[in-house]
N, C-alpha and C positions, 0 to 999 in steps of 0.2 A: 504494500500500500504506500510506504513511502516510498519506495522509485517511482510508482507511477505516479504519486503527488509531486516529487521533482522534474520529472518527464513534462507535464501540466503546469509548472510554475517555469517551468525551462523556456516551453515553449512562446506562454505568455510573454517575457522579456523578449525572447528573438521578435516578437511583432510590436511589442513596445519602443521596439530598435528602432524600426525602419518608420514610426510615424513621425517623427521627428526630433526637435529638442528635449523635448519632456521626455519624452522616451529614454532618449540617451543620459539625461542626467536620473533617470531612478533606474538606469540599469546600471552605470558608474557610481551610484549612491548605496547601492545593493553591492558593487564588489567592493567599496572600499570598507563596507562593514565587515563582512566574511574575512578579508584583511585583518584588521586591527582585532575582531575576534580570535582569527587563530592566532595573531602572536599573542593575546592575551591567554590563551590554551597553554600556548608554547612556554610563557612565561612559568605556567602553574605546573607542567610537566618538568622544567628544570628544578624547582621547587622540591619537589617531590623525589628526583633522581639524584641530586646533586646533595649531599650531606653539607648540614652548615659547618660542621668543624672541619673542614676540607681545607681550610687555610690554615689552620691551627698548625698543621705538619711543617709547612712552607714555611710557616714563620719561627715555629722550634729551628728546624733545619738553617736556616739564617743568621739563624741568634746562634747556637752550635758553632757554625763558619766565623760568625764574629769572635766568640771569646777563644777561637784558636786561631785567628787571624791576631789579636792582641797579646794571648801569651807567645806566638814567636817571634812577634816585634818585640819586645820585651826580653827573650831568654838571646834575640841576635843584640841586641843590645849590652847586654851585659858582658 
């Protein structure tokens, strides 16, 4: 039922196309929503996949790199 309900609202916009202005702006108004919808999808699937402590390692790992990048400035010094 719903393919054929997109089939049927498909079609309507291809005849919405060809009558003119109006047409063209509610069927560009219609994909720029489906747009900004799916990256708003897209956003909530990163959300969802991407763990928030994800950077926490990165930044252990850096801080790590630094206090041994200062004790061997420090032990060539001496």
């Amino acid at each position: 039922m719903k393919l054929f309900f997109s089939i049927v609202v498909g079609g309507l916009l291809g005849i919405l196309a060809l009558t003119g202005p109006i047409g063209i702006f509610l069927v560009c108004t219609i994909i720029v929503i489906v747009i900004f919808r799916s990256f708003l999808l897209l956003v909530e699937i990163h959300k969802h996949v991407v763990p928030v402590d994800a950077n926490d390692h990165v930044k252990d790992a850096y801080e790590r790199y630094m206090i041994e990048r200062a004790e061997k400035e420090n032990s060539g010094n001496e």
